[in-house]
C-alpha positions in Angstrom: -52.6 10.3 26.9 -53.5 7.1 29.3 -56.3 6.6 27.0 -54.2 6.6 23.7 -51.9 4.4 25.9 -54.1 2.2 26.9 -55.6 2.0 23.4 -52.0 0.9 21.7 -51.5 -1.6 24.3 -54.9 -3.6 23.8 -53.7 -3.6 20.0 -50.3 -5.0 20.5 -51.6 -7.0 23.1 -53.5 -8.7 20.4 -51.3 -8.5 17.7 -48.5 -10.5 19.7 -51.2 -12.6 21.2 -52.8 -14.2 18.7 -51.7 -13.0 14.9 -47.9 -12.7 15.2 -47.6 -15.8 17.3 -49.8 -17.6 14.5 -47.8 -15.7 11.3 -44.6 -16.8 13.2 -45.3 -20.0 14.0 -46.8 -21.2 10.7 -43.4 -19.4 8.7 -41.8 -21.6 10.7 -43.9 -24.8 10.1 -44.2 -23.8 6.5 -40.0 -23.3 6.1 -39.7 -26.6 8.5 -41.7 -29.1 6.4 -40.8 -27.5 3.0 -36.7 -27.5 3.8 -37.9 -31.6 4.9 -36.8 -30.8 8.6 -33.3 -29.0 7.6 -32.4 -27.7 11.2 -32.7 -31.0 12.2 -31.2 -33.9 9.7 -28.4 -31.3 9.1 -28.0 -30.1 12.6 -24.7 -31.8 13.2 -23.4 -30.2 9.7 -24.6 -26.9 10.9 -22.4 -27.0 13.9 -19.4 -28.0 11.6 -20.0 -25.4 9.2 -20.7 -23.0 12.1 -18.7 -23.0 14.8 -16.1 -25.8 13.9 -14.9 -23.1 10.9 -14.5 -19.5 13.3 -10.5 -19.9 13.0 -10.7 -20.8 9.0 -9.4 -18.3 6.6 -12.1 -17.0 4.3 -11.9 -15.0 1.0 -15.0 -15.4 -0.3 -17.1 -11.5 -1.4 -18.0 -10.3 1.7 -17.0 -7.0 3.8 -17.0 -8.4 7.2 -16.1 -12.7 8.4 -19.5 -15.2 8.7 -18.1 -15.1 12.8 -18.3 -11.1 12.5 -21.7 -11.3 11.2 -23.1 -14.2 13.3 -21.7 -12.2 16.5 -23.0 -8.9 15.2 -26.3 -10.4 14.5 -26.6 -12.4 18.2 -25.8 -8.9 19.7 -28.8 -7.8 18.9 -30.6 -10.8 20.6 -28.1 -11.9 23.0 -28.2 -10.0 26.6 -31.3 -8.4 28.4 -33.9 -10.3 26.3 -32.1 -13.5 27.7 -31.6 -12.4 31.4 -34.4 -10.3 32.2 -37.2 -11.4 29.6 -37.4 -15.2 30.6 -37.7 -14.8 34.3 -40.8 -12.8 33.1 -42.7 -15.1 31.1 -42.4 -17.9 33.7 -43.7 -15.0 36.0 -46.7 -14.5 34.1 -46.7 -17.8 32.2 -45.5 -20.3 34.9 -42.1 -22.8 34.4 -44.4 -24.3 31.3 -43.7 -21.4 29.3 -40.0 -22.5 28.7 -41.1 -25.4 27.3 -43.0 -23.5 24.0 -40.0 -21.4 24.1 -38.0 -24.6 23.0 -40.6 -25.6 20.6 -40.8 -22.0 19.1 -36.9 -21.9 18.7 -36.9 -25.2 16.6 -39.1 -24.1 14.3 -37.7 -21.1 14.4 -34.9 -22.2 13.4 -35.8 -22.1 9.8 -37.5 -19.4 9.6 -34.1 -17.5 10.6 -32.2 -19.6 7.9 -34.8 -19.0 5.3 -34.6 -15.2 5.5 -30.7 -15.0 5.8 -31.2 -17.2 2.6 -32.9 -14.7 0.9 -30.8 -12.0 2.0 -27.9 -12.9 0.8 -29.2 -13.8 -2.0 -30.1 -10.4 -3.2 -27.8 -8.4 -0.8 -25.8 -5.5 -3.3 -23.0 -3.1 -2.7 -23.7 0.7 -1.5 -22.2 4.1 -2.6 -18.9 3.3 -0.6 -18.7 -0.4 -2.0 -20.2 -2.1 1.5 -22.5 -5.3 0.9 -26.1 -4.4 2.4 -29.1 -6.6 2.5 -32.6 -6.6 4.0 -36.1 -8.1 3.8 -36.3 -4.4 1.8 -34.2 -5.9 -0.6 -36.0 -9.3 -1.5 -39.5 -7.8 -1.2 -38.4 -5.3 -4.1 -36.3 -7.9 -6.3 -37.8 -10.7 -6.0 -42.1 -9.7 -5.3 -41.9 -6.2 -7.0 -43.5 -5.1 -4.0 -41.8 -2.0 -3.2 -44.9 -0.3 -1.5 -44.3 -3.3 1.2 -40.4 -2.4 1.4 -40.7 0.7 1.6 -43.0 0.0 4.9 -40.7 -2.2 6.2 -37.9 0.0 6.3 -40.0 2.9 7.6 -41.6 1.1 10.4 -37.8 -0.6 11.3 -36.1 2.8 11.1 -38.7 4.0 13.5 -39.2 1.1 15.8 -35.1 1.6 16.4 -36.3 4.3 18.4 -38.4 3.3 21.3 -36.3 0.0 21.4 -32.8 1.9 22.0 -34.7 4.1 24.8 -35.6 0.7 26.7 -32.3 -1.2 26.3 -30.5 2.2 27.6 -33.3 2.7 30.5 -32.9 -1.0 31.6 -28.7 -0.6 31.9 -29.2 2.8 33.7 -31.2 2.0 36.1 -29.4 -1.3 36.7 -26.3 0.8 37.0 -28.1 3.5 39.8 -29.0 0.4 41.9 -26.2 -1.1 41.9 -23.9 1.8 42.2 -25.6 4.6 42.6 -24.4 6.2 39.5 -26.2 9.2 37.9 -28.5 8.4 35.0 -27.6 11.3 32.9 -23.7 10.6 33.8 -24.3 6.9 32.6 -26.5 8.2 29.5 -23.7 10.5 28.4 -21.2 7.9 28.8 -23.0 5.2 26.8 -23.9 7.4 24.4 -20.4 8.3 23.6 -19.0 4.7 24.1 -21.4 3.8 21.4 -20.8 6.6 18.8 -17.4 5.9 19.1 -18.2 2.6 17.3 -21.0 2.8 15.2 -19.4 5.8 13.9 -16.6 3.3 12.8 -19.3 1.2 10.3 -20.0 -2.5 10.2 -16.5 -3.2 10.3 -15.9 -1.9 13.6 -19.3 -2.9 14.9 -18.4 -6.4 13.7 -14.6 -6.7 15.4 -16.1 -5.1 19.1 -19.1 -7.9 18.9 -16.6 -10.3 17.5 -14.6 -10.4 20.7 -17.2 -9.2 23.4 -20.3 -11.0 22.8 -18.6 -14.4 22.9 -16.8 -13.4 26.3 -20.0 -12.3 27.8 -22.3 -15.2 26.8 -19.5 -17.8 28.1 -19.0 -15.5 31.1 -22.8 -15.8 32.2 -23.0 -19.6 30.8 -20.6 -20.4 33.1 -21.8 -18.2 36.7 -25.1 -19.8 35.9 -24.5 -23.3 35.5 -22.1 -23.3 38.8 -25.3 -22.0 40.4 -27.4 -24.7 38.8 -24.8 -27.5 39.7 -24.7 -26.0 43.0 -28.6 -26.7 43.1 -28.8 -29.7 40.9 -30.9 -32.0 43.7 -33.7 -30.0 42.2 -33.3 -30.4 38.9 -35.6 -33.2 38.4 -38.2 -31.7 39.9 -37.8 -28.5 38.0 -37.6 -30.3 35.0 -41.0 -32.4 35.9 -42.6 -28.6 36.1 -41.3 -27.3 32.9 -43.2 -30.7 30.9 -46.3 -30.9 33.0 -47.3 -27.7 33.3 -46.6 -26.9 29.4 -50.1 -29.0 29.4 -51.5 -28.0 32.7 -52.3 -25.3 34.6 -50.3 -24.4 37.7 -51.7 -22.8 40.8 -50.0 -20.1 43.4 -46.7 -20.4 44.9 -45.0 -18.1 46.9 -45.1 -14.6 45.2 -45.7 -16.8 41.5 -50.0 -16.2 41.2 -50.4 -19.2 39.5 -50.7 -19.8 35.1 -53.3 -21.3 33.0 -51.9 -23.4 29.6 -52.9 -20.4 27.9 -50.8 -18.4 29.5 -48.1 -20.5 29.4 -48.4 -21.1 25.8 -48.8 -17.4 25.2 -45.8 -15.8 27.3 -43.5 -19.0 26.3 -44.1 -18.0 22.5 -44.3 -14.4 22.3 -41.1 -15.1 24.8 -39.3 -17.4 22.4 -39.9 -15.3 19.8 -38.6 -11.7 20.6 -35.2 -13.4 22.5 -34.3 -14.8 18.9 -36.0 -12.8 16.4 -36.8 -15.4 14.0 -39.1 -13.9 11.4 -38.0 -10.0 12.1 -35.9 -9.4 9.5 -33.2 -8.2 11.5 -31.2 -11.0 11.0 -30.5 -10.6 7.2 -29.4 -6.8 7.9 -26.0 -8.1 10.2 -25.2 -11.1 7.9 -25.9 -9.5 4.4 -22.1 -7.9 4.8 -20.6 -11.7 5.5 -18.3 -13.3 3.2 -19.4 -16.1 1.5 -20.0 -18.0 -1.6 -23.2 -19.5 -0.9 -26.7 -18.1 0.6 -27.4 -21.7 2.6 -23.5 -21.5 3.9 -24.2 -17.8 5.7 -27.8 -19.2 6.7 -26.2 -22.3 8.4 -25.3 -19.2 10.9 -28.8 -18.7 11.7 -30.1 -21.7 12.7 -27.0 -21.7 15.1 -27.5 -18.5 16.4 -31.3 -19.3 17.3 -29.9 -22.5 18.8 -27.5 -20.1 21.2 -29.5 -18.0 21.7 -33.2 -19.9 23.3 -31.9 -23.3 23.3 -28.8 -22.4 25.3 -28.8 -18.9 27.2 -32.6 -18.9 27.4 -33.1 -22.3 28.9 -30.2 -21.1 31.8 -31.8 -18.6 32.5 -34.9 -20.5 32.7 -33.5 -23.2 34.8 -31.3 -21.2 36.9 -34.6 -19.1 38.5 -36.5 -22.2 38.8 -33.8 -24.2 40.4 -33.2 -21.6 43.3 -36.8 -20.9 44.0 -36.9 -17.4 42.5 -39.6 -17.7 40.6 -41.5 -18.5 43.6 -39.7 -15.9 45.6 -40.3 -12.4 43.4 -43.8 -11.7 42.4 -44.7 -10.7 38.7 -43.7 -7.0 38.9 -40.7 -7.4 39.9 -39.7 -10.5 38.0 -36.8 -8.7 36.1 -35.1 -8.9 39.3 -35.5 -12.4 39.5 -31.4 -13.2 38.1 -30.0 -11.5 41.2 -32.1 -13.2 43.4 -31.0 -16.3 41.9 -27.0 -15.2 41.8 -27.3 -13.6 45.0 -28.2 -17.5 45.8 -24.5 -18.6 45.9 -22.9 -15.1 44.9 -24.0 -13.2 48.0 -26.3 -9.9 47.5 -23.5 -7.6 46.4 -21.5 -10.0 44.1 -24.8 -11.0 42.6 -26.0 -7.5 42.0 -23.2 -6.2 40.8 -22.7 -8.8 38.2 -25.6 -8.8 36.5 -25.3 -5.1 36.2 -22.0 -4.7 34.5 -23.0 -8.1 32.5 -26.3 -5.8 31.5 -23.9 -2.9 30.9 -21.7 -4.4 28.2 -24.3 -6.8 26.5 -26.5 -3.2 26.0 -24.0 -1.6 24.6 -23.7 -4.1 22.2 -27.2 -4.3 21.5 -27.3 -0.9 20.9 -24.7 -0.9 18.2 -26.4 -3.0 16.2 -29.3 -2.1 16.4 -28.4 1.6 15.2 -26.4 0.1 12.1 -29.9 -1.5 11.4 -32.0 1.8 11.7 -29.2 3.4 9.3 -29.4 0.6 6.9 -33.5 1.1 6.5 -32.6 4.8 6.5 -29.9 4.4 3.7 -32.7 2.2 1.7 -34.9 5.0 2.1 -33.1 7.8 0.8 -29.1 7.4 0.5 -26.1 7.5 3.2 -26.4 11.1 4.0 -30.0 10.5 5.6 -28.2 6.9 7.1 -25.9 9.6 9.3 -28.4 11.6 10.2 -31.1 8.7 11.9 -27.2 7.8 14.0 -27.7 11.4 15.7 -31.2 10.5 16.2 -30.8 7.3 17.6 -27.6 8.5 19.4 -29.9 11.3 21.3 -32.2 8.8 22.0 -29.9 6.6 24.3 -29.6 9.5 26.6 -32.9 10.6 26.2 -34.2 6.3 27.0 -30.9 6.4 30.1 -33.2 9.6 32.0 -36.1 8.4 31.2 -37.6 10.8 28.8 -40.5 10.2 26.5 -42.0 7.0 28.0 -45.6 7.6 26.0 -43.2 6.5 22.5 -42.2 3.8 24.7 -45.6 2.1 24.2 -45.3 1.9 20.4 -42.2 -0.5 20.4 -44.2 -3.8 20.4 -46.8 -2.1 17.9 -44.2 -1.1 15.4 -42.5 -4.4 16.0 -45.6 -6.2 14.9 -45.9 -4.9 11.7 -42.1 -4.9 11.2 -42.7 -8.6 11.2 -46.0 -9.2 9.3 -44.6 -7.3 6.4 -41.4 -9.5 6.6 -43.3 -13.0 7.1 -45.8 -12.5 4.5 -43.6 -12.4 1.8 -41.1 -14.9 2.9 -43.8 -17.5 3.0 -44.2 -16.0 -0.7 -40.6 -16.7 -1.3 -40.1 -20.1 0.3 -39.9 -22.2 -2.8 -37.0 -20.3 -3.5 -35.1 -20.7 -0.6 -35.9 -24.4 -1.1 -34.1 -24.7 -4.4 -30.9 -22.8 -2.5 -30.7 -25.2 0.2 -31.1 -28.1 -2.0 -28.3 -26.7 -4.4 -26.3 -26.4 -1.6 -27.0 -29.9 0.2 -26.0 -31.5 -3.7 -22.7 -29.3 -3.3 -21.6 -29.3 -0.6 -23.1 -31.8 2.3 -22.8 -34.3 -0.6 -19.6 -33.2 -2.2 -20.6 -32.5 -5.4 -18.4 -29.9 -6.3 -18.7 -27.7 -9.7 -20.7 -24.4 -10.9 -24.2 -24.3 -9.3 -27.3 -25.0 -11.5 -29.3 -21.8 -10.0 -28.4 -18.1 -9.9 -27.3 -17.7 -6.3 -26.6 -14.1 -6.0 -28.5 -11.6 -7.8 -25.2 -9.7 -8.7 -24.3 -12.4 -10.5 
């Protein structure tokens, strides 16, 4: 068993080391220059279009608000990946490494707008009437390659798995530290907590993340910039790290060992791109049920969320374990616990502790959610809604069987089956990008320049 370990982790070791970071990276460049830099010249429409229209009335085909799916889609992004996962890549990659997280985010930008193009684009309506969308979806309609979707929703559906036992192994754990609870009390617990939603559908999913993600991402925004205010002498210094040492190595400090550029290139990437999930294909699951009359206007969501999501909570969490010294002060394996050390900072030891935890608590539950309307959704592709119900027990069994700890070998497969997940998503978007430029240039004509009128391009495939 080590060996077969030890053998999958030398392959996704290299798979996220040097293929997926290049697939992901040129996707990005490729959507970037062929959308002429959209992220950026439109960037102050985006936020408009975005976040200046959450309290707007819409009544455009849809089953769930563009807010519902934009929160339902961050949930899946938005919480341990941020907190936990950034201390650990300047761990191993040094403070440079949030500095290619930023340049991965920008370009990743439009690679999260492009596929949220295209899956809008040929979303359709299931058995009960529901608007459902997925790379599946574009692969088959538009490349008539349904060997490639039919991969992609198997490896999805399975990856679902192994990624809902680590997200409910990371809360309980959090939760036995920091109150001694039980784990299999606290796996029950979530488990049930959880059922009780996704056993209400997107709509449900989407009105819980619709009210709690926003009031835990504020909640930590707001703890952590006190702390970095409180500690804001060393800003500039902090800041000098993050820029030279993106081009230079960095020796030993303290319990940090010290980070080549390659590291910091390497853990700063693969970093930047697992806390948004820019090329994954996850993203066009949550906002495929969004109203809307326009691909580009539901993809303006995207680029937002990426910008939330690295740009703002990512780069906190960077700067608020740099700024208090606890980069310097954990050493590598325990760099997860890096965000109490820095909240314990100001907080005090219990305050800090505890916070994190219940922070951890909520933003897993939500993660899990999602994520288990996404494993349905590939299982719905593959065979109808009766099988969708059935993965929901599965992935319900596996929260408790992830909260105690159970079956850590299928652990290891998660960044394996997440790797192909991706490869058979990017490919065929690159495939697929001219498209999605003659969307976003129908919709620039429309509506940035106010051109108003019938489009000149089919824009849903129901249409």
């Amino acid at each position: 068993m080590e060996v077969i370990e030890a053998f999958v982790a030398d392959i996704s070791n290299f798979l996220w080391t040097y293929l997926l970071s290049f697939l992901l990276v040129i996707t990005g460049l490729i959507y970037t220059f062929r959308l002429k830099f959209f992220q950026f010249r439109y960037f102050g429409h985006i936020l408009k279009n975005t976040i200046g229209q959450v309290f707007k009335k819409n009544r455009h085909t849809g089953t769930i608000t563009p807010f519902q799916a934009f929160t339902s889609a961050l949930a899946s992004t938005a919480g341990a990946t941020n907190i936990v996962g950034v201390p650990v890549a300047i761990s191993l990659g040094g403070p440079g490494a949030l500095f290619w997280m930023w340049i991965v985010a920008l370009i990743g930008m439009a690679t999260r707008y492009g596929e949220i193009v295209l899956g809008m684009k040929y979303r359709e309506k299931n058995e009960k009437g529901i608007w459902v969308g997925g790379p599946q979806y574009y692969i088959k309609k538009a490349l008539g390659w349904n060997t490639v979707a039919l991969l992609f929703a198997v490896f999805l559906m399975l990856e679902i798995i192994p990624s809902i036992m680590v997200q409910s192994n990371s809360i309980t754990t959090q939760l036995q530290g920091a109150f001694n609870w039980p784990v299999q009390i606290t796996g029950v617990i979530i488990a049930v907590i959880i059922g009780v939603i996704v056993f209400g559908g997107i709509k449900r999913i989407a009105k819980v993340t619709d009210k709690l993600v926003p009031f835990m991402v504020l909640s930590y925004l707001i703890l952590a910039l006190i702390i970095i205010i409180f500690n804001i002498a060393e800003l500039p210094n902090v800041l000098s790290l993050i820029f030279t040492h993106a081009f230079t190595p960095i020796s030993a400090a303290g319990g940090f060992a010290g980070a080549g550029i390659a590291q910091a290139l390497r853990w700063g990437i693969a970093r930047g791109l697992y806390s948004n999930e820019a090329g994954m294909g996850t993203g066009p699951v949550a906002h495929a049920a969004a109203q809307t009359d326009h691909p580009s206007k539901q993809a303006l969501w995207g680029v937002f969320s990426v910008f939330i999501d690295t740009i703002v909570i990512c780069t906190v969490s960077g700067l608020l374990v740099l700024v208090t010294g606890a980069w310097k002060d954990v050493d590598a394996a325990n760099a997860s616990n890096m965000i109490n050390v820095a909240f314990s900072n100001l907080y005090g030891d219990t305050f800090g502790g505890v916070f994190v935890a219940i922070f951890l608590m909520f933003f897993v539950i939500t993660t899990i959610g999602i994520l288990i309307f996404f494993g349905e959704k590939q299982a719905e592709y593959l065979t109808n809604l009766k099988g969708a119900r059935v993965m929901r027990i599965v992935y319900l069994v596996a929260i408790y069987i992830g909260a105690i700890g159970g079956l850590k070998f299928v652990w290891q497969f998660l960044d394996l089956m997440l790797a192909f997940v991706v490869i058979l998503n990017v490919i065929p978007m690159i495939f697929l990008s001219k498209e999605v430029k003659k969307l976003t240039d129908d919709y620039i004509f429309r509506f940035y320049h106010g051109n108003e009128g019938k489009p000149k391009i089919t824009l849903f495939t129901d249409e």
